[in-house]
N, C-alpha and C positions, 0 to 999 in steps of 0.2 A: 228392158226385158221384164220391167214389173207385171204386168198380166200375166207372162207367161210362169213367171217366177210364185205366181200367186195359183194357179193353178197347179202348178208342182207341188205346191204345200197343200191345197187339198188331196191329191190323190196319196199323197204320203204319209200327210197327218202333221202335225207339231205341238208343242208339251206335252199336254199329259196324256193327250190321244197317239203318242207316235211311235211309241211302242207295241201296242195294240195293233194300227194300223200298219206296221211293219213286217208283222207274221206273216200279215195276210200275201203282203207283197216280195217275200223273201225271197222267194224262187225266182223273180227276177230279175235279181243280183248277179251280175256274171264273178264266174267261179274260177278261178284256177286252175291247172290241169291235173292237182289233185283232188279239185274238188270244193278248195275253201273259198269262202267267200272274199273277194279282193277289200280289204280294208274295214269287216266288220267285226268288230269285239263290242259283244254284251250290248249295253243301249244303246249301242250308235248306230242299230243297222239302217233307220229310219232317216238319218242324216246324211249315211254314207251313200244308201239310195237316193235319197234326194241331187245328190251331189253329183252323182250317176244320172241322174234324169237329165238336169240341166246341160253339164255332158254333148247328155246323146238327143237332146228336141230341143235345146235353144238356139236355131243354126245364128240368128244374128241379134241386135235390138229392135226393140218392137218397132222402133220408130223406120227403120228400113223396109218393113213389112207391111207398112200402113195397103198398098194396094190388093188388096183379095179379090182382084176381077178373075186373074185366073180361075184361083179355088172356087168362088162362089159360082163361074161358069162351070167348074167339072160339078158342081153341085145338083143345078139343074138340065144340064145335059147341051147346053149351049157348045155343040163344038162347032160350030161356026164362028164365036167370038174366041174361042181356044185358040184354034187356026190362026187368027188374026192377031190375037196378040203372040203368038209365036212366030212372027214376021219381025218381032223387035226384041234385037239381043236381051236386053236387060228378061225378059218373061221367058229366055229360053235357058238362060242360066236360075230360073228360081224352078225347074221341074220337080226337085229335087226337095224344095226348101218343105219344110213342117210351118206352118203359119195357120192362125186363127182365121176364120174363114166367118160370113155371115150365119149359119145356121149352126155351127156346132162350137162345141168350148173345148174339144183335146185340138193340138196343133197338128195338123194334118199334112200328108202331101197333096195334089191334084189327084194323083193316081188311087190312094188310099178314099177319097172322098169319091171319086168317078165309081170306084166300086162299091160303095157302097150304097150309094144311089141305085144302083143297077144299069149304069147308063154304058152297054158294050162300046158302043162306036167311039166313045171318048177313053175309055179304056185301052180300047185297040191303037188309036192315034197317040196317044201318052207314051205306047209302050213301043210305038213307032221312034219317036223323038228321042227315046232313049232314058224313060221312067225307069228307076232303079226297082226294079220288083217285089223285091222281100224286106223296104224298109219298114219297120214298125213302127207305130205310136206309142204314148205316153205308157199306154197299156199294155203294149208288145205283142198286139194286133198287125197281122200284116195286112197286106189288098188281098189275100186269097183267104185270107179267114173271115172276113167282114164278109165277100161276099158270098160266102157260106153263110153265113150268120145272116145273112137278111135275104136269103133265098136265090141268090143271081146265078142260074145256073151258065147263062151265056158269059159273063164277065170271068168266074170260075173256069171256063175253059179255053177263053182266050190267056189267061193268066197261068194257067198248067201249059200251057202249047207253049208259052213264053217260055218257061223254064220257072214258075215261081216254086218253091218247094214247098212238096204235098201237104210235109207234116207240119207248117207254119212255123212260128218261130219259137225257138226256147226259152224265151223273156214272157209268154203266156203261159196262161194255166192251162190252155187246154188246146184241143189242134181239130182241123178242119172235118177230119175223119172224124171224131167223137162226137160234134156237134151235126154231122150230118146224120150220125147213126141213131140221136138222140130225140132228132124232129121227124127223121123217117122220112129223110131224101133220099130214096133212091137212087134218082139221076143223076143225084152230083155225087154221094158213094162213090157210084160207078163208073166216073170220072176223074175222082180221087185215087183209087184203087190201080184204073190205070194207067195213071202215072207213077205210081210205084210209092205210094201212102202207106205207113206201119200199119196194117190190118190188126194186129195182136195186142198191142200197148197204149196208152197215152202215155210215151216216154214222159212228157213234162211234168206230169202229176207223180212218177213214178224214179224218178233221176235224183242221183246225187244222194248224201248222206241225212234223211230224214230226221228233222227237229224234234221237241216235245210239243210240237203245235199242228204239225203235218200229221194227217192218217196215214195208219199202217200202211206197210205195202203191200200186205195182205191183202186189200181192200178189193175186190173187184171191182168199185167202183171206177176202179183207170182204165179198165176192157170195154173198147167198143162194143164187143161182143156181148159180153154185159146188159151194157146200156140199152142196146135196142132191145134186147128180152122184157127187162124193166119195163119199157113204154111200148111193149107190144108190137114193135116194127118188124114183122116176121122178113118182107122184102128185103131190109136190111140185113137183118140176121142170117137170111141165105145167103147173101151177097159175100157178105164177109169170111164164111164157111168155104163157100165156095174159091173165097182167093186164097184160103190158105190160113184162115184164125182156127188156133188151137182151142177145139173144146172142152180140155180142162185146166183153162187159163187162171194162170195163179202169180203172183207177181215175181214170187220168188224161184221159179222154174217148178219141182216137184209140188206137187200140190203137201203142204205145210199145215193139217189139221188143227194140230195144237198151236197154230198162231189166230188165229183168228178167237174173237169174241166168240160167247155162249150163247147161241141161237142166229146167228149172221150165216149166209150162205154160206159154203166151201168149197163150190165148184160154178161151174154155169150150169150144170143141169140142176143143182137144186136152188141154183137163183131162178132157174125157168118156173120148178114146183112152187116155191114159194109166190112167186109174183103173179100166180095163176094161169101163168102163158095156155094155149090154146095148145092140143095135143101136137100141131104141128109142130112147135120150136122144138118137143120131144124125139120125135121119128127124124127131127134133120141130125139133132146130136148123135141121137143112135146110129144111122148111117154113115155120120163121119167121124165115126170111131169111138167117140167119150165114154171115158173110164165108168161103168155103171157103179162101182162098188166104192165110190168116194163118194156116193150121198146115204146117209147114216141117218135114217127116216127112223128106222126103229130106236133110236135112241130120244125120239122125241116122246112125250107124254101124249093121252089122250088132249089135255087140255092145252098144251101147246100147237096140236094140230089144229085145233078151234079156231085160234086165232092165224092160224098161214091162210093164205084164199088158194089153197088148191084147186087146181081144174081135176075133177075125177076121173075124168077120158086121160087127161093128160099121166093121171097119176097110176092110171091101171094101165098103160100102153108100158110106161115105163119100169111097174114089177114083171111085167110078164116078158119084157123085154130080158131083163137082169135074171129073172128065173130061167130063159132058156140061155143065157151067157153061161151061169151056173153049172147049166145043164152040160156044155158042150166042154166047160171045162173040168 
């Protein structure tokens, strides 16, 4: 298991680096059911993760895994040679197995490498044979997050129809929804959504008892909803609205002013103002209800507004808005 053992230690880190790199990966430490981390006190988290990895991706020695005809065929989409080595027990008991493969260095399953490729029909036959769906890599990456993450909207929905769950797995940092909303898919949103995908949160960035090293949970930065404002994916941004994202998403439920940094958004509509969004992201909040009077514009300076890239259609659709809310109240 030395290869495999040697790539554990990079993603983990070791001496003087594994502290460092162990913040980064804390979150995918599994917890307790209060919450605590199983077995980490002070420097050790970087160990006890390690020890965790090995665990849960070293299924045997390397020397038993020498054959990656499988993996290397779900690589390039060969399932004709899949088929055929699935005629001999020994390749139908490794479906399962996490092994290094010709093209990539995390240990992978068939099914996790078929999707990432984008290769459906070998997806679809994996998941026939009985591919466990939601296992994850080293990274805590499942098959439905990858093939979000490299555009597969076919493999994506043979793998939702599967039963793979929407919102990936809690050993990542982030879930299929966020990073679709992020590159302004669409399609697979919309695919995500209806299978029943957290529209509201990235639980994973936003779960469990937050370190000195995690952002606030203030952050917006965990809202899809968010997110796509950010990069301008208005499609998204309806999408999400329309399932049912609250637009005045705040992590801690009531929108919490006095938590947040001096000058950071405090709601989605003035993350829209600030990040220049295009009047439409405006008139969608307005319609679906958003609290106008949690964005506190006059409390900025002249020379503070300088620097936000307000859109002014954007920005006048939304006093005039707020002035008749005013009004009616």
């Amino acid at each position: 298991m030395s290869d495999t053992n040697h790539l554990i230690d990079q993603a983990v880190g070791t001496d003087s680096s594994e502290h460092e790199t162990s913040e980064g990966l804390e979150a995918q430490i599994p917890r307790d059911s209060h919450g605590a981390d199983f077995g980490v006190t002070n420097g050790n988290a970087g160990r006890n993760l390690k020890e965790w990895l090995k665990e849960q991706f070293c299924d045997q020695p390397i020397e038993h895994c020498e054959d990656t005809r499988l993996h290397d065929a779900a690589y390039v989409g060969d399932l004709e040679t899949i088929q055929s080595l699935f005629q001999e027990e020994s390749f139908q008991s490794r479906i399962n197995k996490k092994s290094m493969w010709c093209c990539g260095w995390l240990p992978c399953t068939p099914l996790r490498i078929a999707a990432t490729a984008g290769h459906g029909n070998c997806v679809e036959f994996l998941i026939q044979k009985g591919a466990e769906i939601d296992l994850v890599d080293v990274k805590g990456q499942t098959a439905l997050y990858v093939a979000v993450v490299h555009g597969h909207l076919e493999c994506a929905q043979l793998l939702l129809k599967a039963g793979a769950d929407p919102n990936g797995s809690r050993h990542h940092r982030s879930t299929p929804i966020y990073h679709a909303a992020r590159v302004g898919r669409a399609d697979i949103l919309k695919e995500l959504i209806r299978y029943g995908a957290d529209v509201d949160v990235n639980h994973h960035l936003s779960s469990g008892t937050p370190s000195p090293s995690s952002r606030p949970l203030t952050s917006l930065m965990v809202c899809p909803l968010y997110i796509s404002a950010a990069y301008h994916n208005l499609p998204c941004f309806r999408l999400l609205l329309q399932a049912g994202a609250n637009p005045d998403f705040n992590s801690y439920g009531p929108v919490n002013i006095q938590g947040f940094s001096r000058g950071s958004a405090v709601c989605v509509m003035d993350a829209v103002l600030r990040h220049g969004c295009e009047v439409a992201f405006v008139l969608l909040l307005i319609d679906f209800g958003a609290n106008l009077d949690l964005v506190k514009w006059e409390t900025l300076g002249e020379g503070a507004m300088g620097r936000i890239r307000v859109n002014p259609e954007a920005l006048l659709a939304f006093q005039e808005a707020r002035s008749e809310w005013h009004w009616f109240l």
